[in-house]
N, C-alpha and C positions, 0 to 999 in steps of 0.2 A: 504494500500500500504506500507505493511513495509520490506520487501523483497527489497535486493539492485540489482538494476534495471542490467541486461546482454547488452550486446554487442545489441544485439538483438532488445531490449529494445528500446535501442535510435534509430534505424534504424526504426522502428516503429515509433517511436515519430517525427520523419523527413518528414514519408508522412505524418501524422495526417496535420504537423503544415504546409507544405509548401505552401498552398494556401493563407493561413492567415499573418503567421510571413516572416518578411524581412531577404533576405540573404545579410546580412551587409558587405560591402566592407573589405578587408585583407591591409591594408597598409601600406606602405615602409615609416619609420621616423630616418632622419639620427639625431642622438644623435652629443650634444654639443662636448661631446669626442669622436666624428670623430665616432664611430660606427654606423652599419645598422642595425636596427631592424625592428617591424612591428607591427601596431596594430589592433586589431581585432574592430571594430568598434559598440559594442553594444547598444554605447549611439542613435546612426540612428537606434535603433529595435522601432517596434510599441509601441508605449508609452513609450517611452524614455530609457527602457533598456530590461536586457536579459531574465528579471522576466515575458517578457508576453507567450515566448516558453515554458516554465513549463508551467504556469499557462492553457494557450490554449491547449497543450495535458493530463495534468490530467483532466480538464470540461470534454473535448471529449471523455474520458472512463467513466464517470459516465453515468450509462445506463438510457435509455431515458425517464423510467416509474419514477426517483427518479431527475429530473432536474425541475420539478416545484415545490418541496422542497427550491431550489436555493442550493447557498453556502457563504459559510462563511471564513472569512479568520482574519489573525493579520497581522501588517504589519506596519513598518513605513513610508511607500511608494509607492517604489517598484514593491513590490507584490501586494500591494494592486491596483495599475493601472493592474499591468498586468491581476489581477482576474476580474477586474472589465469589461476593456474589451473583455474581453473572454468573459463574462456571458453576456455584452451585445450580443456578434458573435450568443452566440448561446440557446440567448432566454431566460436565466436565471435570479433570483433575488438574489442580491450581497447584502452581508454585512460585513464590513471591522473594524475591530476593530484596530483604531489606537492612537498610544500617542499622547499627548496635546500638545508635544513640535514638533514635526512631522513640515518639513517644508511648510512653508502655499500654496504651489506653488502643494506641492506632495496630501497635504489633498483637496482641490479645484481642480485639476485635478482627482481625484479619483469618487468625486461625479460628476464633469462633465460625467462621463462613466456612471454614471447611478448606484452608489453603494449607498448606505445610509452608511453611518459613526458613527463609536459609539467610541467615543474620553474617553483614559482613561491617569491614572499616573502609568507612567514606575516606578517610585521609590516605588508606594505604594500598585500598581494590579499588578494581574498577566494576561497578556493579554491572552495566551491558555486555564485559567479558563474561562476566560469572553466569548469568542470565542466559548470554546464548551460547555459552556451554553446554550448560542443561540442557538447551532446548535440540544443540546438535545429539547429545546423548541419548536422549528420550525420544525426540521425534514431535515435540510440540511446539507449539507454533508459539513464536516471540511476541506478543503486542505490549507495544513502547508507549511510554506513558503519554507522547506529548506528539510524536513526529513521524507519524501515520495517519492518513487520509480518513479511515474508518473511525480511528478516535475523536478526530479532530469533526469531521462529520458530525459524530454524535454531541458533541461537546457545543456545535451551532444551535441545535434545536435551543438553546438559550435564547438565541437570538432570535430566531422565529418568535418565541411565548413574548419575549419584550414586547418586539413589535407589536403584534396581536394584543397585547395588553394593553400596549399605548392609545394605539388604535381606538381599542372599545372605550376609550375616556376620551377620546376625540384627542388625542397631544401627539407629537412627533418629539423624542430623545434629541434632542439637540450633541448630549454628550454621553457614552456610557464607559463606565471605568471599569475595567478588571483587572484581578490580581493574577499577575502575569508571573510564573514562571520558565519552562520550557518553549511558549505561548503557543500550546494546543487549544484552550480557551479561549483565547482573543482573537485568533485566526479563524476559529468557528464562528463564534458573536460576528465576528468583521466581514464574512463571508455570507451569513445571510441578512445583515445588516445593509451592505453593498446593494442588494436584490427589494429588503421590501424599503431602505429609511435612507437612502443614498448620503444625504446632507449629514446622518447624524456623524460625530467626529468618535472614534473611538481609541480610547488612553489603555496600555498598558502602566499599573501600577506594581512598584516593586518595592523591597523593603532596601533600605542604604545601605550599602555595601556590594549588594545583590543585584545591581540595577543595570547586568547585562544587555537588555531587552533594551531599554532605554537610551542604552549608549551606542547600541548597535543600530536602532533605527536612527542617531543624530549620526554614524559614522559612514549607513548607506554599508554595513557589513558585518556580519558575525565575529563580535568580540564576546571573549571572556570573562569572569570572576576572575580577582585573586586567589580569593579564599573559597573553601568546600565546605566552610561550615561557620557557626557562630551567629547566627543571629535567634532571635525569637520566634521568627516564622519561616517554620521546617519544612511546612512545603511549598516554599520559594528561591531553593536552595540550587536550583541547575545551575550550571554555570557556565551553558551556552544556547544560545536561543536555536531551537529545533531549524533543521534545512526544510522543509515543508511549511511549517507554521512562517519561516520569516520570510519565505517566499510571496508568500502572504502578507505578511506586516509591512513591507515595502509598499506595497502598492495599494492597500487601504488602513493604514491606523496613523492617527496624530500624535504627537509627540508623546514621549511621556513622562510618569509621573512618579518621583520616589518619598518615600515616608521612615523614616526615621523608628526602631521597634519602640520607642515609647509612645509612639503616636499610634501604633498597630496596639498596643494596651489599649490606650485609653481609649480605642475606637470598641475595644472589646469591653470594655467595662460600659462603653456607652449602648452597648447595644443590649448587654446585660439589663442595666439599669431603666433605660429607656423604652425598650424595644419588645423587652420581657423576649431576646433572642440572646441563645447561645451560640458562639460564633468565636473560632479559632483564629489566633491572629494571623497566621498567612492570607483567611479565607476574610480576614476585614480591614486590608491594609486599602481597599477600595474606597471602604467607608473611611479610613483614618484623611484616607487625600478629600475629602467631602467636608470633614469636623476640621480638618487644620488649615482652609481655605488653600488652598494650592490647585485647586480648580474654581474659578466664576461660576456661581448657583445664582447670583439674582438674573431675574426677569429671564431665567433658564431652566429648561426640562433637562437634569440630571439625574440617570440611573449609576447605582451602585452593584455589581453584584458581588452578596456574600457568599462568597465559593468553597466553605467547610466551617463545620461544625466541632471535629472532633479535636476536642481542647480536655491535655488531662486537668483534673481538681486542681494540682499546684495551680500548675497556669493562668488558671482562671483565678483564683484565690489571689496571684500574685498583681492581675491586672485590676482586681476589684479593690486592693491595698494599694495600688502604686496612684491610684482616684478618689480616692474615699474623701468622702464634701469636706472631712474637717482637716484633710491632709494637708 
């Protein structure tokens, strides 16, 4: 699947997933600075974020004589719930290759779904080696978390439900933010976004240090992280933007947008507090660029989407203390 995924694509990927994956509510957030905005709700998708829509429409094109092979995945989370219960849906054996430092909330819910777990070091392996080893040994088929056609596919019907949502409130998104790692995500949103809402501008956001994506679409080329690891928001941590996805980004997304992990807290504790949503800070670094003004919201339709849910207790404990009113 290396072919970047059409219009077509995702509308495809819409009926695959609709029986399975959640059409996650669209919702009105008035901002501290008196602005209206709206969040796209992914951390309420099946297994806690956007990662099980890709994952359930790539399974479902793998044809049916090569699915007791299984599949195989990396993942610091994520993806890896979302693959896992897909292959639970539809009969498959999972195997999830993920880092040791992986939150113990995201590695225990993965094996819950039925995946076997093969735990490595982000600073000293290389997870896609290890991943398509397995998969040469076994005989099961690779799907990459961010930079394949069929993930990225599925990862659009985002963008479809916006529109559609917009729509039926009579608004067009002038702007919509996501939180961009690998940017399988932004490249779907951006791809059917291109088709029904042309004008609207679409931002990846990233957390600082991490802000690959960002510096890659100001440099017109796939740059690097320094670093593989250390921040807050663990699954924004690639540290090069996908050849599919930024094939894509070139030619439909605006510049973009980086946030700081205390602002990816406090966006989490706002959404805690405010929003009565739980919501992990990779999956609200979207919302953190909304509450720290580094996007224009007056006299402007801006959507956020929150793209995961699964935040262990520390975490959240630590963002609901690093805000607390009388702090």
């Amino acid at each position: 699947m290396t072919a970047a995924p059409s219009f077509a694509d995702v509308r495809a990927a819409a009926d695959r997933i609709h029986a399975e994956a959640v059409r996650t509510p669209l919702l009105p957030v008035t901002l501290p600075s008196g602005g209206l905005a709206f969040v796209k709700c992914e951390n309420l998708q099946r297994t806690g974020s956007f990662k099980f829509r890709g994952a359930f429409n790539r399974l479902s094109m793998i044809p049916p004589e090569a699915r007791a092979a299984g599949v195989v995945a990396c993942s610091s989370g994520n993806h890896a719930q979302g693959v896992a219960e897909a292959a639970r849906i539809l009969g498959m054996p999972a195997t999830i290759v993920m880092p040791k430092d992986a939150p113990a909330t995201k590695v225990r819910r993965t094996r819950g779904f039925g995946a076997e777990v093969v735990l490595y070091d982000r600073h000293t392996e290389d997870r896609e080696a290890i991943a398509n080893a397995i998969a040469a040994r076994t005989g099961a088929t690779f799907v990459h978390p961010f930079d394949d056609a069929g993930v990225i596919a599925g990862q659009g019907t985002i963008g479809l439900e916006i529109a559609e949502d917009c729509a039926q409130r009579g608004l067009k998104p002038d702007a919509v933010l996501v939180c961009t790692s690998g940017g399988g995500l932004v490249a779907g949103i951006a791809t059917a976004l291109a088709e029904l809402s042309p004008e609207t501008a679409v931002h990846t956001v990233e957390p600082a240090g991490f802000d690959d994506y960002a510096r890659s679409l100001a440099a017109g080329e796939r740059l690097r992280n320094a670093s593989l690891g250390g921040s807050v928001c663990d699954a924004l941590m690639s540290n090069v933007p996908g050849a599919i996805s930024f094939s894509v980004g070139t030619r439909r997304l605006s510049p973009g947008v980086v946030v700081t992990d205390d602002e990816a807290l406090a966006a989490v504790a706002f959404a805690a507090r405010e929003l009565k949503l739980v919501v992990e800070p990779g999956g609200a670094v979207a919302l953190a660029a909304l509450l720290s003004g580094k996007v224009e919201t007056a006299g402007r339709i801006v959507v956020a989407v929150l793209s995961g849910g699964n935040v262990d207790d520390a975490m959240l404990a630590r963002a609901l203390a690093l805000t607390a009113p009388d702090a």
